[in-house]
C-alpha positions, -999 to 999 in steps of 0.1 A, spaced: -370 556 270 -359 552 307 -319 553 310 -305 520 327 -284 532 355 -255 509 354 -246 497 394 -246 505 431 -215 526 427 -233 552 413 -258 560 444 -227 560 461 -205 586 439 -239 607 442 -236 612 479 -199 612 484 -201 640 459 -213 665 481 -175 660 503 -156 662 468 -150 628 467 -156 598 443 -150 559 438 -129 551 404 -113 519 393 -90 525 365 -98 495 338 -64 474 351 -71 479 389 -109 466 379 -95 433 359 -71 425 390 -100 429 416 -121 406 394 -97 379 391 -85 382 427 -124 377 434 -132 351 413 -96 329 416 -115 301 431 -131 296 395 -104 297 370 -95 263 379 -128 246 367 -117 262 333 -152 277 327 -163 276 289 -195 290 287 -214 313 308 -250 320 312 -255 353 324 -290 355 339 -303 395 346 -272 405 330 -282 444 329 -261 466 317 -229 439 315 -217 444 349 -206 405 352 -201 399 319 -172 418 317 -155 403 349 -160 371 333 -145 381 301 -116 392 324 -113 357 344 -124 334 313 -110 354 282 -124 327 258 -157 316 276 -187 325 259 -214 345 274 -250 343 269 -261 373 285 -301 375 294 -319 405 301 -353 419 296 -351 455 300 -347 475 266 -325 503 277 -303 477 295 -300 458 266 -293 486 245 -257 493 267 -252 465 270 -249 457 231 -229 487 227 -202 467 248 -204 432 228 -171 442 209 -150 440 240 -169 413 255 -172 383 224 -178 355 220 -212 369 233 -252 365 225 -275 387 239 -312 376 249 -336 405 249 -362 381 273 -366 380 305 -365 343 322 -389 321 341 -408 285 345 -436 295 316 -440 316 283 -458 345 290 -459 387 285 -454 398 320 -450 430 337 -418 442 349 -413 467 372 -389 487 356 -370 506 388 -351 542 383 -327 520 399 -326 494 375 -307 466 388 -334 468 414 -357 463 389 -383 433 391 -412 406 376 -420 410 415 -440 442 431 -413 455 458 -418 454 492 -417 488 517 -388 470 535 -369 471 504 -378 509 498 -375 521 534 -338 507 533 -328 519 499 -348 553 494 -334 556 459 -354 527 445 -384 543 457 -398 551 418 -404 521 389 -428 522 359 -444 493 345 -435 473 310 -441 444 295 -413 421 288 -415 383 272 -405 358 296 -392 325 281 -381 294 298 -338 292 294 -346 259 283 -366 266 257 -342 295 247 -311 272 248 -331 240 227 -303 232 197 -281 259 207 -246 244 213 -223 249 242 -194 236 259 -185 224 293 -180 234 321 -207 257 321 -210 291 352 -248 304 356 -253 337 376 -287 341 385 -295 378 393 -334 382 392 -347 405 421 -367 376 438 -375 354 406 -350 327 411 -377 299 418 -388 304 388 -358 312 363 -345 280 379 -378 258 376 -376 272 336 -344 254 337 -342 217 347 -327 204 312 -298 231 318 -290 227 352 -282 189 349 -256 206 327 -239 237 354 -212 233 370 -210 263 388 -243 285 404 -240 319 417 -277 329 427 -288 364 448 -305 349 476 -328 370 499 -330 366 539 -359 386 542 -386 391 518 -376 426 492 -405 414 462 -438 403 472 -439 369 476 -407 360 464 -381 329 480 -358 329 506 -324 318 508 -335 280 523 -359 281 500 -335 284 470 -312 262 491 -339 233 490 -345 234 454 -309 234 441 -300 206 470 -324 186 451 -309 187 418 -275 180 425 -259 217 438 -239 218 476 -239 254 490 -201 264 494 -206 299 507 -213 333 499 -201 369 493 -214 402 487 -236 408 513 -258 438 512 -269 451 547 -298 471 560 -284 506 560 -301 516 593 -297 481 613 -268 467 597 -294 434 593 -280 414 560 -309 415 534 -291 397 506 -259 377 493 -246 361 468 -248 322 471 -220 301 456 -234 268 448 -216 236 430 -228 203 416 -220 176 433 -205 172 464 -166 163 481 -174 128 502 -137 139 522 -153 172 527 -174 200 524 -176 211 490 -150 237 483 -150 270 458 
């Protein structure tokens, strides 16, 4: 079985290893960085979290630093993912684990399961996505289940306010579209949106800004942009939506 690599830090540690050096976060310095990062949420008091592509538990476990008694509902398709990301469920509980991956219909779909695997995708990637970041150049195919999250969710109980991250490599359209009944229940949207297109086919940020607008979300910014290595071009970035909106203002994090 292919081994899910576990985050970008990794590529990194690889080439700074030539010089000797390496990027570590000892497990206190990591907790303060996440709750300095996400201090704009622990206001709203979040209960329950729907983590969507939740790979190997990256934001899962900043979660269970910033919301110490939310539960999770982690979603992700790929086995070996999965497979970590179980092994960490003692730390992380109250937590349920989804082995599907999510979108508007039922079906068996092919993923394209990347040696990079948080760059893996239900989407064919595009050169412009390889010919920035060489080391997602190789994938194999699988076939994962793909369920609606509101099908998954029917007569599961949870509590409000509700977080949902949406991390799907270009499938947002239609993890969201899968979603109407539980979107009229977030609170809080964080969504990677594209500016230029990575998987074949797949929406762009306006795009995902149109839909959400007309269910009830207000864009109120971004982080984590992720530039074009050679141009310094911003391909992608975490959008921060919320439901709702200020009438004295924009809407605020």
């Amino acid at each position: 079985m292919r081994r899910c690599r576990v985050g970008i830090k990794q590529v990194i540690n690889g080439v700074l290893g030539v010089t000797g050096y390496e990027i570590r976060h000892t497990p206190s310095v990591a907790n303060e960085m996440a709750r300095g990062k996400y201090r704009w949420l622990q206001e709203r008091k979040i209960a329950t979290v729907f983590d969507v592509g939740a790979n190997v538990g990256q934001f899962a476990e900043m979660m269970r630093t910033v919301f110490p008694r939310a539960t999770i509902h982690a979603f992700e398709p790929l086995a070996s993912c999965t497979s970590l990301l179980t092994r960490k469920m003692p730390s992380l509980q109250p937590m349920h684990i989804y082995p599907v991956a999510l979108g508007k219909v039922e079906a068996v779909a092919t993923i394209y399961h990347n040696d990079f695997s948080a760059s893996s995708s239900l989407l064919p990637m595009t050169g412009r996505h390889r010919e920035a970041f060489p080391h997602t150049g190789h994938t194999i195919e699988e076939q994962v289940t793909v369920r609606p999250l509101d099908a998954v969710m029917s007569g599961v109980a949870y509590e409000s306010p509700v977080l949902m991250k949406v991390d799907v490599q270009g499938f947002e359209l239609d993890v969201l579209s899968g979603a109407a009944a539980t979107l009229r229940r977030v609170d809080v949207l964080i969504v990677e949106t594209s500016m230029v297109e990575l998987y074949e086919k797949q929406p762009l940020f306006h795009e995902v800004y149109d839909f959400l607008r007309t269910h009830g979300f207000v864009f109120a910014g971004s982080f984590d942009q992720i530039v074009d290595p050679s141009s310094g071009a911003v391909l992608q970035a975490d959008a921060i939506f919320l439901k709702g909106t200020n009438r004295g203002g924009a809407a605020k994090p």
